[in-house]
N, CA, C and O atoms as a Tripos MOL2 file, in Angstrom:
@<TRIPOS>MOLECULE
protein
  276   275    69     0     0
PROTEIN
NO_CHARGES

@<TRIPOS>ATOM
      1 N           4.9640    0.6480   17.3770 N.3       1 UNK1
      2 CA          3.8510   -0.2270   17.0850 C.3       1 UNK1
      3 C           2.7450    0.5890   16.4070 C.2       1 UNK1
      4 O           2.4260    1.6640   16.9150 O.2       1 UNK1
      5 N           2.1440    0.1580   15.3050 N.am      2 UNK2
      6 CA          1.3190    0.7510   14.6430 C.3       2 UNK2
      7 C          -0.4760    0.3250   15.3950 C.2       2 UNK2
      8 O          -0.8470   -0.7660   15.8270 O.2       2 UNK2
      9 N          -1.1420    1.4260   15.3260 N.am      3 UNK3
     10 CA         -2.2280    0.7650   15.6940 C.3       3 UNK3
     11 C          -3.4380    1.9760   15.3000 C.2       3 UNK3
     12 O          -3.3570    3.1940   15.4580 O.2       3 UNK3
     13 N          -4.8830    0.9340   14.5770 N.am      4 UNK4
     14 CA         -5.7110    1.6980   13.9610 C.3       4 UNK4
     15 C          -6.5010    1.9340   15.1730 C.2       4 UNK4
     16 O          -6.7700    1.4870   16.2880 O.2       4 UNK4
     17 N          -6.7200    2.8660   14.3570 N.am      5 UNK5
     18 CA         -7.8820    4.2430   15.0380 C.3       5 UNK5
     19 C          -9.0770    5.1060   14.6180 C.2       5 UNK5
     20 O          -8.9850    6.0720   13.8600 O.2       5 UNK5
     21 N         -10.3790    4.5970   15.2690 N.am      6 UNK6
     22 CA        -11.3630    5.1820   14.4100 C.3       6 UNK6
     23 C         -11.3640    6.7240   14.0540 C.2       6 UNK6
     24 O         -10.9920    7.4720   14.9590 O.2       6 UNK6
     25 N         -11.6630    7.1850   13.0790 N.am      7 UNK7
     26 CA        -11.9810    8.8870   13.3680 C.3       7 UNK7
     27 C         -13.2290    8.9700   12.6400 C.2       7 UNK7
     28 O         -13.3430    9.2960   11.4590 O.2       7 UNK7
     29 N         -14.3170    8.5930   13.5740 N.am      8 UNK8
     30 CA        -15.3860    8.1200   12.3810 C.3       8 UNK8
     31 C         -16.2040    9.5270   13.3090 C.2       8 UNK8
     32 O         -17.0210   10.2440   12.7320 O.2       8 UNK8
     33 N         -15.8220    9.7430   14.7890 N.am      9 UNK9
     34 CA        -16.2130   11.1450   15.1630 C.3       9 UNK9
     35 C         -16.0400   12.3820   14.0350 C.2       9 UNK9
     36 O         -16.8060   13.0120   13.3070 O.2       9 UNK9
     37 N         -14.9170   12.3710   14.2480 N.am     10 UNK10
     38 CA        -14.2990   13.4350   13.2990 C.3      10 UNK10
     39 C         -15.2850   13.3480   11.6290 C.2      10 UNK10
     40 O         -15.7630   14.4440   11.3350 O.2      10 UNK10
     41 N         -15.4680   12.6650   11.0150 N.am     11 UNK11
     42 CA        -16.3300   12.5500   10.0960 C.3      11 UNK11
     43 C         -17.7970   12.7670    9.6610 C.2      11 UNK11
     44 O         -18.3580   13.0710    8.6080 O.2      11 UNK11
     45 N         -18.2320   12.4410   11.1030 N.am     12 UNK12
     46 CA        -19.8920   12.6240   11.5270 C.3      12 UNK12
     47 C         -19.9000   14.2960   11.9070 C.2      12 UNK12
     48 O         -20.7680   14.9990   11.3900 O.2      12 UNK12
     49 N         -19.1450   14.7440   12.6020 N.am     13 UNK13
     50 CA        -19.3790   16.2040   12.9610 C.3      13 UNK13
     51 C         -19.0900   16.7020   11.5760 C.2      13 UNK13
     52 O         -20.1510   17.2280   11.2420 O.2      13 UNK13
     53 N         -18.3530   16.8120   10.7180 N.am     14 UNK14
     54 CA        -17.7790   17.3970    9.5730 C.3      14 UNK14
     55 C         -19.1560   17.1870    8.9140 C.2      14 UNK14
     56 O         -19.8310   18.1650    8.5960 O.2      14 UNK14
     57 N         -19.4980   16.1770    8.7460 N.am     15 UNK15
     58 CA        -20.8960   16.2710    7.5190 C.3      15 UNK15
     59 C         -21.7010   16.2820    8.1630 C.2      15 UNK15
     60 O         -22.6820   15.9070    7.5210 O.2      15 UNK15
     61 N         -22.1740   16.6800    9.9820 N.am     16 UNK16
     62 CA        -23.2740   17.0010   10.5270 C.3      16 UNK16
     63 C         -24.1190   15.8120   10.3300 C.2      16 UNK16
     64 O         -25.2860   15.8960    9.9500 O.2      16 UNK16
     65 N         -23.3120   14.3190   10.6830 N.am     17 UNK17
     66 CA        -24.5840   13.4750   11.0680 C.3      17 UNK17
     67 C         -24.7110   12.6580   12.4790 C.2      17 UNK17
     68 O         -23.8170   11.8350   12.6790 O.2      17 UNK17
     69 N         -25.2130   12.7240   12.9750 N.am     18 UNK18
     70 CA        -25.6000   12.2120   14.2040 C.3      18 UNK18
     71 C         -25.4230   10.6180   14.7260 C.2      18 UNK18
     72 O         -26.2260    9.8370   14.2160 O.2      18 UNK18
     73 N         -24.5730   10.1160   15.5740 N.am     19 UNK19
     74 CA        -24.7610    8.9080   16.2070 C.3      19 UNK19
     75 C         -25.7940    8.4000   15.8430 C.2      19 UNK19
     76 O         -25.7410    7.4170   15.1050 O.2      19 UNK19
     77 N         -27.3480    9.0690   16.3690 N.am     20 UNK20
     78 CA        -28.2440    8.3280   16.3510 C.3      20 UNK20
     79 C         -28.6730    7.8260   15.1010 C.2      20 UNK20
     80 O         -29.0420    6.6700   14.8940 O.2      20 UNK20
     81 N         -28.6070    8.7650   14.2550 N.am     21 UNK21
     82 CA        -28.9660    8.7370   12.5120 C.3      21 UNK21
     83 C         -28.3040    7.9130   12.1300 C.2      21 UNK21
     84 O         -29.0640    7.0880   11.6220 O.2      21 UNK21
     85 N         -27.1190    7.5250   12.0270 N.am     22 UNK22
     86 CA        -26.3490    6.4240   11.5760 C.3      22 UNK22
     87 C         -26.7110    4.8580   12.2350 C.2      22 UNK22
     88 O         -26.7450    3.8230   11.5680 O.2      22 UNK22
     89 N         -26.9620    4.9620   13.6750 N.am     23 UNK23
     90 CA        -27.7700    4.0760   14.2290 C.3      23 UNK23
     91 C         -28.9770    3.5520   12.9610 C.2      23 UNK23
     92 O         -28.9070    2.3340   12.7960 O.2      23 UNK23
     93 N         -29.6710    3.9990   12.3750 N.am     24 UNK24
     94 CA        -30.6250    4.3640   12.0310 C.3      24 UNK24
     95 C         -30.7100    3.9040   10.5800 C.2      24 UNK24
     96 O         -31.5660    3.1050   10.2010 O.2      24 UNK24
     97 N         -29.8160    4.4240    9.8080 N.am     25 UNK25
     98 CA        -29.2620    3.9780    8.4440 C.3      25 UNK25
     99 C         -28.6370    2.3670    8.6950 C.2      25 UNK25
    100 O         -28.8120    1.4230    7.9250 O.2      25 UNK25
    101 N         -28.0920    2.3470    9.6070 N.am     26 UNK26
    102 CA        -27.1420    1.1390    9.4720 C.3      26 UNK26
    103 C         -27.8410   -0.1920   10.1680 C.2      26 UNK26
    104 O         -27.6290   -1.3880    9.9720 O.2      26 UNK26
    105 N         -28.6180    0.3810   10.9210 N.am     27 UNK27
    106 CA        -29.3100   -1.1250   11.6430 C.3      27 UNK27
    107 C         -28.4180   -1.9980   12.9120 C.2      27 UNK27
    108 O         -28.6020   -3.0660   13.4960 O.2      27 UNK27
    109 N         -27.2490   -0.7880   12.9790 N.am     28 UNK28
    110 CA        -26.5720   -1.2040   14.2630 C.3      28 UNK28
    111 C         -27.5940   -0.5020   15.3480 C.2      28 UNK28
    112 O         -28.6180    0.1320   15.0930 O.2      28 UNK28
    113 N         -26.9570   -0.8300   16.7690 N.am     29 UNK29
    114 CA        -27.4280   -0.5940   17.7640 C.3      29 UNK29
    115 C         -26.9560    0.9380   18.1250 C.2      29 UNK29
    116 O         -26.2240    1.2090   17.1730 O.2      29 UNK29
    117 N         -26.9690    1.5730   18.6030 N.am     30 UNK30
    118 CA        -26.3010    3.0300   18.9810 C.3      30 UNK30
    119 C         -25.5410    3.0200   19.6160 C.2      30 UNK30
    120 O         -24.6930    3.9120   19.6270 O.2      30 UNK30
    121 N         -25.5290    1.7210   20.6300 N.am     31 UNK31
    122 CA        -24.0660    1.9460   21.6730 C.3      31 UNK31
    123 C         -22.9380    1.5520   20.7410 C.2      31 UNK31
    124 O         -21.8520    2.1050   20.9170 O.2      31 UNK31
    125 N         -23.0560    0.7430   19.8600 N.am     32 UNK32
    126 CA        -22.1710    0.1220   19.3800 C.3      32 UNK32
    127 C         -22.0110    1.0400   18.4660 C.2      32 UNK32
    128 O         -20.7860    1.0670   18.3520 O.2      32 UNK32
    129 N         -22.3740    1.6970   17.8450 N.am     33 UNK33
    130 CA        -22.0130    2.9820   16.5980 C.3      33 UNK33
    131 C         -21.1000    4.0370   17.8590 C.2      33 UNK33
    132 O         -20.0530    4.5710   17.4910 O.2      33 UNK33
    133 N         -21.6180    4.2580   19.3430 N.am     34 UNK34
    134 CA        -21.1740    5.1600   20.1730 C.3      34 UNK34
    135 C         -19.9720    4.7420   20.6530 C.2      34 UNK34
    136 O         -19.2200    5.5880   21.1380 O.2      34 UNK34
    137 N         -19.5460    3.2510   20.5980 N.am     35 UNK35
    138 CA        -18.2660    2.7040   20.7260 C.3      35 UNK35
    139 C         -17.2800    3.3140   19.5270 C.2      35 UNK35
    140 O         -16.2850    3.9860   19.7960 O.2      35 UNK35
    141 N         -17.7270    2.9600   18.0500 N.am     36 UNK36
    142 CA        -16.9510    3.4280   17.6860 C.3      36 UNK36
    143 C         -16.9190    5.0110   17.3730 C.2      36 UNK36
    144 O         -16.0750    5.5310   16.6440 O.2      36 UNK36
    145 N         -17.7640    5.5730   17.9060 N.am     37 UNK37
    146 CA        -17.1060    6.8530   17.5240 C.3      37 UNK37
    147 C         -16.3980    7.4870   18.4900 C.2      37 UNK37
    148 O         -15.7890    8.5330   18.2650 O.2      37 UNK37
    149 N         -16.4270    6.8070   19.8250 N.am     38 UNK38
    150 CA        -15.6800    7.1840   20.7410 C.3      38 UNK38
    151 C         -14.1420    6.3710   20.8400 C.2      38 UNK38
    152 O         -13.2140    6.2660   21.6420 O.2      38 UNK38
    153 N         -14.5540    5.8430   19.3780 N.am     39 UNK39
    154 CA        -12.7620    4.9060   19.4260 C.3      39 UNK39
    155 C         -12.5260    3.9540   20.7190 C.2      39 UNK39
    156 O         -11.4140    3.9380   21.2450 O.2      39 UNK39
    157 N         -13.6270    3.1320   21.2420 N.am     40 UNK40
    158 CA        -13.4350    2.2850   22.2740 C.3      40 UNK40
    159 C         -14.0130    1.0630   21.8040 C.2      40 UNK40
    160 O         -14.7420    0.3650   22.5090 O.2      40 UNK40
    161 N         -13.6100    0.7190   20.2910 N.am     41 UNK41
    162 CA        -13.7890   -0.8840   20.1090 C.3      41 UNK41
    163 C         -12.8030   -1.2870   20.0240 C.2      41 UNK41
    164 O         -11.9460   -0.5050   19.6120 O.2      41 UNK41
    165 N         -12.4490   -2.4770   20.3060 N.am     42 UNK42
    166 CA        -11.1510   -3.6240   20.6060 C.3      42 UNK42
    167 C         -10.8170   -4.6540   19.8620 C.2      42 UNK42
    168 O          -9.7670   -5.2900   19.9440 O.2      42 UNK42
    169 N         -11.7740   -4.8460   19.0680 N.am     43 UNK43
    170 CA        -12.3540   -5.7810   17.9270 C.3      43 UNK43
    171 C         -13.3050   -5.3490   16.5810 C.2      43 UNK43
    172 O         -14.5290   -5.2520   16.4930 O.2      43 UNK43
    173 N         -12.1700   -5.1160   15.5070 N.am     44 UNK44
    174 CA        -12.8670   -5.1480   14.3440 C.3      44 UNK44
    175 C         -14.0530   -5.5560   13.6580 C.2      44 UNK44
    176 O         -13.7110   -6.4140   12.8440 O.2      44 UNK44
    177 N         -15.5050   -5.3150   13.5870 N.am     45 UNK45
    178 CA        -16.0670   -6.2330   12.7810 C.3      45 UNK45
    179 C         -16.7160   -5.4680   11.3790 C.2      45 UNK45
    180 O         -17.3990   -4.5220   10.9870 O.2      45 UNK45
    181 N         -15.9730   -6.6060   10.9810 N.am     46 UNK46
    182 CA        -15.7240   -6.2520    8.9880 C.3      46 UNK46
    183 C         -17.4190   -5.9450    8.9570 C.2      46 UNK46
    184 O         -17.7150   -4.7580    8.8270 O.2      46 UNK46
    185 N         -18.4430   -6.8380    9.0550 N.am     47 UNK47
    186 CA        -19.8650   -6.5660    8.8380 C.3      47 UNK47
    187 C         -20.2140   -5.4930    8.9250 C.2      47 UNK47
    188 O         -20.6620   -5.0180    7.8820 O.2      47 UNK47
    189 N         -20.1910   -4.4680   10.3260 N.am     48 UNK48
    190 CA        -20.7030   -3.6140   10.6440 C.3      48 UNK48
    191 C         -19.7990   -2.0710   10.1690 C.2      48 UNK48
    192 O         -20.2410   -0.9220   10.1760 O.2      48 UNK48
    193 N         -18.1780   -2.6360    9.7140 N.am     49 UNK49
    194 CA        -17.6740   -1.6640    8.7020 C.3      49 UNK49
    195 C         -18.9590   -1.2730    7.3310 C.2      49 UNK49
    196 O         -19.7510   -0.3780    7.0350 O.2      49 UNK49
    197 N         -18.5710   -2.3930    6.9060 N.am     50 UNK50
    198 CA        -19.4020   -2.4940    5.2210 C.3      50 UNK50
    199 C         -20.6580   -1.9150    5.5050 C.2      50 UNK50
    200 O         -21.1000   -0.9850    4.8300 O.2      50 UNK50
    201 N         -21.3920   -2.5170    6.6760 N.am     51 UNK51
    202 CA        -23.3500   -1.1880    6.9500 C.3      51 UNK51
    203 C         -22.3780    0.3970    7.0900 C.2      51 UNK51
    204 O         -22.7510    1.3300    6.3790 O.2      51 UNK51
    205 N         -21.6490    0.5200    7.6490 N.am     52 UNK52
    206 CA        -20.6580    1.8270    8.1220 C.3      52 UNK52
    207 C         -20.8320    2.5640    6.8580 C.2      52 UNK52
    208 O         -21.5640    3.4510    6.4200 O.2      52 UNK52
    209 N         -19.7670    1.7640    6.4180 N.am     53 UNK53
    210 CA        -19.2170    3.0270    4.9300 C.3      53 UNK53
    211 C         -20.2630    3.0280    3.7200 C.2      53 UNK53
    212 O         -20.5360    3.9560    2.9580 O.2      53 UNK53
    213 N         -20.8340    1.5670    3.7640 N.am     54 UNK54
    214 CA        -22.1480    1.9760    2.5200 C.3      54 UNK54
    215 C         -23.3070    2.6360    2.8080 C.2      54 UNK54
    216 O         -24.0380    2.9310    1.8630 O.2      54 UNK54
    217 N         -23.8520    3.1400    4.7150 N.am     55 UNK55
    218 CA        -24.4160    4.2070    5.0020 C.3      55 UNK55
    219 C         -23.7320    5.6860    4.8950 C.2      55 UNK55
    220 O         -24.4050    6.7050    4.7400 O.2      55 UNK55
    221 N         -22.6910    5.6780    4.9710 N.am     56 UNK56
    222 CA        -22.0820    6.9000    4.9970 C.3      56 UNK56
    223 C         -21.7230    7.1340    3.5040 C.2      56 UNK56
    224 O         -21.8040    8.3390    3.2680 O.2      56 UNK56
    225 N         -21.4390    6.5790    2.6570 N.am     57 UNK57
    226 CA        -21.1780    6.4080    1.3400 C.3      57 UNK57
    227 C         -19.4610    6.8520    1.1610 C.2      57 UNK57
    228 O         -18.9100    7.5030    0.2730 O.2      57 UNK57
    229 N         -18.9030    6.1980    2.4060 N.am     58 UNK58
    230 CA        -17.2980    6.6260    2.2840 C.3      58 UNK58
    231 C         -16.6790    5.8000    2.0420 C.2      58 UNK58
    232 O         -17.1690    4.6820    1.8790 O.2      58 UNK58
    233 N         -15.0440    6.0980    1.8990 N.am     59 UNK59
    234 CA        -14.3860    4.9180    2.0980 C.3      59 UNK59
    235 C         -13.5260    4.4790    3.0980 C.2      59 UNK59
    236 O         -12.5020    5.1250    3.3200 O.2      59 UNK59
    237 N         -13.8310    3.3170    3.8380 N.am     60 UNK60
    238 CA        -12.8090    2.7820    4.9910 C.3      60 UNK60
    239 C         -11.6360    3.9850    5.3250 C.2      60 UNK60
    240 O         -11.4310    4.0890    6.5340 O.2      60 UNK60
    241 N         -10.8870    4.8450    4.5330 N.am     61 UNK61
    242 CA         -9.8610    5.0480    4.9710 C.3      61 UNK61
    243 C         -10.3280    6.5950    5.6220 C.2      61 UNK61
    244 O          -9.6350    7.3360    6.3190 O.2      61 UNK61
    245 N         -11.6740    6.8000    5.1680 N.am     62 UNK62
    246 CA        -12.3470    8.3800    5.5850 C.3      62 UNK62
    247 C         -12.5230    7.9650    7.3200 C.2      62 UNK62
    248 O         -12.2700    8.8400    8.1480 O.2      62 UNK62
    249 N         -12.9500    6.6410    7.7520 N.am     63 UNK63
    250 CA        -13.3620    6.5440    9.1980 C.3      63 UNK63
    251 C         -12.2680    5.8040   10.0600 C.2      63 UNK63
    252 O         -12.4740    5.4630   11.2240 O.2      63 UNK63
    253 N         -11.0380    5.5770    9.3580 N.am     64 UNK64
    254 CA        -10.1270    4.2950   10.1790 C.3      64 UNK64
    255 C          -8.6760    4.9880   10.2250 C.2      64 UNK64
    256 O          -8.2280    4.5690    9.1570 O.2      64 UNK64
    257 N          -7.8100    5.6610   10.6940 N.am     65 UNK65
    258 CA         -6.2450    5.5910   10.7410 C.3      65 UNK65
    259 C          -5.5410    4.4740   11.2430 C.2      65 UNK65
    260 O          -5.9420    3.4020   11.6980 O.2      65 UNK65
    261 N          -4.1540    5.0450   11.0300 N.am     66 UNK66
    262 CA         -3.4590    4.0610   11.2970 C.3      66 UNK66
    263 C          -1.9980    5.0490   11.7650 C.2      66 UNK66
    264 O          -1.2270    5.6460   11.0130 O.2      66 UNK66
    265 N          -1.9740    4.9420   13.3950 N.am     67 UNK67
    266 CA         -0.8210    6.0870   13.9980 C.3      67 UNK67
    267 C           0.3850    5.0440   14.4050 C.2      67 UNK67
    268 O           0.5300    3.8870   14.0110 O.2      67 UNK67
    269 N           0.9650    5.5790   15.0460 N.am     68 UNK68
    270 CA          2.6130    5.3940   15.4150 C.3      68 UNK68
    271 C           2.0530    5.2590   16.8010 C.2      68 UNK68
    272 O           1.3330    6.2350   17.0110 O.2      68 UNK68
    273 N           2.1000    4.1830   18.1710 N.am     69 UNK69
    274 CA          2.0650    4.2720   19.1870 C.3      69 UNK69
    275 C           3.4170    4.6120   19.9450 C.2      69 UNK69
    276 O           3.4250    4.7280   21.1710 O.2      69 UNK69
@<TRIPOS>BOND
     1     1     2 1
     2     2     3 1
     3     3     4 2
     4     3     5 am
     5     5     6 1
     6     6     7 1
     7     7     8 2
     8     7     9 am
     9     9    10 1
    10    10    11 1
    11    11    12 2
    12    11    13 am
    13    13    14 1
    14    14    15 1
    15    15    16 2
    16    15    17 am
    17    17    18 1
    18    18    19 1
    19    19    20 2
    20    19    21 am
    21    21    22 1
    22    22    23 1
    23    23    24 2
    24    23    25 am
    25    25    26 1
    26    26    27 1
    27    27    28 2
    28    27    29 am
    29    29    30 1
    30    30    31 1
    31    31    32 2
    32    31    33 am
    33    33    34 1
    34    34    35 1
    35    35    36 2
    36    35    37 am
    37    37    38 1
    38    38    39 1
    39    39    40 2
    40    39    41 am
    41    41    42 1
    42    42    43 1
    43    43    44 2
    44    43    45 am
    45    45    46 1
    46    46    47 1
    47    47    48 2
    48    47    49 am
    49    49    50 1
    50    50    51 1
    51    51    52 2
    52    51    53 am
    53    53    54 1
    54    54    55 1
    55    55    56 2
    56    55    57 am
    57    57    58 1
    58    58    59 1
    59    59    60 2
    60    59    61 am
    61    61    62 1
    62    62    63 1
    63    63    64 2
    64    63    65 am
    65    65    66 1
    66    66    67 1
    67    67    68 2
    68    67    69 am
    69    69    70 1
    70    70    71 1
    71    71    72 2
    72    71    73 am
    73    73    74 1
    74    74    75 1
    75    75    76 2
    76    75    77 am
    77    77    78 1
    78    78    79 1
    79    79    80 2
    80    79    81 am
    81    81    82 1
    82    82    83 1
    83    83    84 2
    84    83    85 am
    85    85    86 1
    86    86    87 1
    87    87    88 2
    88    87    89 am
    89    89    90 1
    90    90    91 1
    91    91    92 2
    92    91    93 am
    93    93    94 1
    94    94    95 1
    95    95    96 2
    96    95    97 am
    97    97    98 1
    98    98    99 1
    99    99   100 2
   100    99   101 am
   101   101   102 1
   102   102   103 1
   103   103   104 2
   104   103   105 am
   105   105   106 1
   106   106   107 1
   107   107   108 2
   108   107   109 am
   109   109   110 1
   110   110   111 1
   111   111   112 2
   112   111   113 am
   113   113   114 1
   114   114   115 1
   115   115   116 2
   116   115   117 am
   117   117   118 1
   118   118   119 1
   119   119   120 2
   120   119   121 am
   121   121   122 1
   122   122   123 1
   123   123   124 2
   124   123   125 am
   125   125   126 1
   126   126   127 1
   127   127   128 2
   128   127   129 am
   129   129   130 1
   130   130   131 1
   131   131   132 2
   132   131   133 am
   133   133   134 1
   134   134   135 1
   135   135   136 2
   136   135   137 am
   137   137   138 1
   138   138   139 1
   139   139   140 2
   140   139   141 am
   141   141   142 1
   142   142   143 1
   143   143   144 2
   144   143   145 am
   145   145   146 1
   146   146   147 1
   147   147   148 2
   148   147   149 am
   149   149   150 1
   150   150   151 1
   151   151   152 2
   152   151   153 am
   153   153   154 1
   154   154   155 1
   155   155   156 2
   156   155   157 am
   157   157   158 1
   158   158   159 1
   159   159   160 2
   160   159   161 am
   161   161   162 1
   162   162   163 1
   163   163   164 2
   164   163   165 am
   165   165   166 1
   166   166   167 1
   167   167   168 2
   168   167   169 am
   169   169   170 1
   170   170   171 1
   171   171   172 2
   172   171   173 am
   173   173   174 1
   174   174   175 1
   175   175   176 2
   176   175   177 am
   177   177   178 1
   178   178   179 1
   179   179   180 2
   180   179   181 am
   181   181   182 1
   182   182   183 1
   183   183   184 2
   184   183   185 am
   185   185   186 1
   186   186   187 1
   187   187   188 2
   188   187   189 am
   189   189   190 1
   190   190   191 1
   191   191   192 2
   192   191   193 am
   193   193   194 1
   194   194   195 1
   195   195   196 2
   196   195   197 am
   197   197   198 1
   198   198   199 1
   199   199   200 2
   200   199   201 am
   201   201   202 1
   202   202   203 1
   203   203   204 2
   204   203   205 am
   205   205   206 1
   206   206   207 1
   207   207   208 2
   208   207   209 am
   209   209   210 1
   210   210   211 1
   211   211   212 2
   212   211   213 am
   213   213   214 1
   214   214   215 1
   215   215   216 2
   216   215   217 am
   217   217   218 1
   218   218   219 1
   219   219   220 2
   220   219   221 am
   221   221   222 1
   222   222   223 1
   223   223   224 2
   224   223   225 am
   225   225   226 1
   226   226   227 1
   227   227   228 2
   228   227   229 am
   229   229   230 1
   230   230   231 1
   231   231   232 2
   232   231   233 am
   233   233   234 1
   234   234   235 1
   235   235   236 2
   236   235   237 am
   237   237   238 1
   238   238   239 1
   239   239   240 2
   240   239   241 am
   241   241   242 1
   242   242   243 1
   243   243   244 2
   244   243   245 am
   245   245   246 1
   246   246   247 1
   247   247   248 2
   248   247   249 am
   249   249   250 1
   250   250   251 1
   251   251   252 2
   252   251   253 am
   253   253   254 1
   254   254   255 1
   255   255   256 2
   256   255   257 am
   257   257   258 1
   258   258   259 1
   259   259   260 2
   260   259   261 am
   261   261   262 1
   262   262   263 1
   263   263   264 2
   264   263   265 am
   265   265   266 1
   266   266   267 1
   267   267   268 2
   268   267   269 am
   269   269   270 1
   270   270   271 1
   271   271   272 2
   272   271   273 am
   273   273   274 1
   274   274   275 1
   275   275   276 2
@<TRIPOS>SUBSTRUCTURE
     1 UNK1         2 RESIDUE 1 A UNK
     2 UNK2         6 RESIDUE 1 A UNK
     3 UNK3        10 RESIDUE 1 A UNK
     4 UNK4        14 RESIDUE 1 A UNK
     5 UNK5        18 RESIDUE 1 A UNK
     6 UNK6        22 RESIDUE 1 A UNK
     7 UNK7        26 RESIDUE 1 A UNK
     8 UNK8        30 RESIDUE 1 A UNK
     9 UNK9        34 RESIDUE 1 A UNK
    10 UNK10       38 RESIDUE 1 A UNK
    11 UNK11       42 RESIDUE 1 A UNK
    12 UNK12       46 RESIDUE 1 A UNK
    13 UNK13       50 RESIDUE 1 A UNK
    14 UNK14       54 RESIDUE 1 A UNK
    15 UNK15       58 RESIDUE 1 A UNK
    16 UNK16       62 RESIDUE 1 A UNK
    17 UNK17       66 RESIDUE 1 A UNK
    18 UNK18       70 RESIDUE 1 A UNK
    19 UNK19       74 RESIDUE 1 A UNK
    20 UNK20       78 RESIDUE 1 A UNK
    21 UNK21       82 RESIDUE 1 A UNK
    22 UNK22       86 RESIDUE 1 A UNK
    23 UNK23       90 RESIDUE 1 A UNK
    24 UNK24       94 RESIDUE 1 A UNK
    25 UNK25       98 RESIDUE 1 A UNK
    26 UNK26      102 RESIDUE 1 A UNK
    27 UNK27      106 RESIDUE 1 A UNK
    28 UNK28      110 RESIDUE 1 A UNK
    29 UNK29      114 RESIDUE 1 A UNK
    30 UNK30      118 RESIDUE 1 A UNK
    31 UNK31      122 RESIDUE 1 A UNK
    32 UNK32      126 RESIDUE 1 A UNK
    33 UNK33      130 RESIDUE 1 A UNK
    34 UNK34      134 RESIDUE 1 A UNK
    35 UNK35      138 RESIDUE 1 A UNK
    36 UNK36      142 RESIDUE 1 A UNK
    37 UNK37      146 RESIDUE 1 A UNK
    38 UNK38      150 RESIDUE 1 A UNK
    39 UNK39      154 RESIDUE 1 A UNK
    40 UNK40      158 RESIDUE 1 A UNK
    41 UNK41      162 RESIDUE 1 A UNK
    42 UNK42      166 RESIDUE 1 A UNK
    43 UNK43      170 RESIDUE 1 A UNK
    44 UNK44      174 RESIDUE 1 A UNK
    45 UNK45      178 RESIDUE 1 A UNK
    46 UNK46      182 RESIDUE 1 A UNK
    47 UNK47      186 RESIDUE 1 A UNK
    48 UNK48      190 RESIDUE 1 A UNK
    49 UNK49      194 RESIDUE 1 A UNK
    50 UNK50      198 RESIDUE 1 A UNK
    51 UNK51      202 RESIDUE 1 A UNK
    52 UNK52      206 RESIDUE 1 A UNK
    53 UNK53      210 RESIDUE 1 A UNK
    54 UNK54      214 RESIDUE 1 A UNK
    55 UNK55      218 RESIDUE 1 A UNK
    56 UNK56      222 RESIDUE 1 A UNK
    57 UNK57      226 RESIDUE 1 A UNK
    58 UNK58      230 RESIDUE 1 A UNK
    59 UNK59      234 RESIDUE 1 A UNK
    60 UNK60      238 RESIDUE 1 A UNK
    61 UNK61      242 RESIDUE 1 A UNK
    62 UNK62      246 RESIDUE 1 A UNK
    63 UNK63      250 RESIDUE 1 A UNK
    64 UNK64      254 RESIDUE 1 A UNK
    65 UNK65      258 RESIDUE 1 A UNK
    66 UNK66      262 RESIDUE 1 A UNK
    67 UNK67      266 RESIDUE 1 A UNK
    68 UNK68      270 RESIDUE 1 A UNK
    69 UNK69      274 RESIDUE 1 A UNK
């Protein structure tokens, strides 16, 4: 079974930006940026992708995998 997986941790430490800072840029809340960087969301939401990657200036595939369970 295939199943996606944030690595949006892995991304933020690499370019040295902070949970909170992205909080910050994006106009999400911090727990919810802290959900996904701890890879404990359960539910996709496309909205808060698109604030995601057009604050970070990446693309979807820099913060999302997709493994082999």
């Amino acid at each position: 079974m295939k199943v996606v997986r944030f690595c949006l941790a892995d991304y933020l430490d690499t370019n040295g930006i902070s949970r909170y800072s992205l909080a910050k840029r994006t106009g999400i809340q911090y727990h919810v940026i802290d959900s996904y960087y701890k890879n404990k969301v359960y539910r996709l939401d496309g909205y808060n992708l698109g604030r995601i990657i057009e604050a970070l200036d990446c693309q979807l595939t820099d913060i999302l995998t997709v493994t082999e369970e």
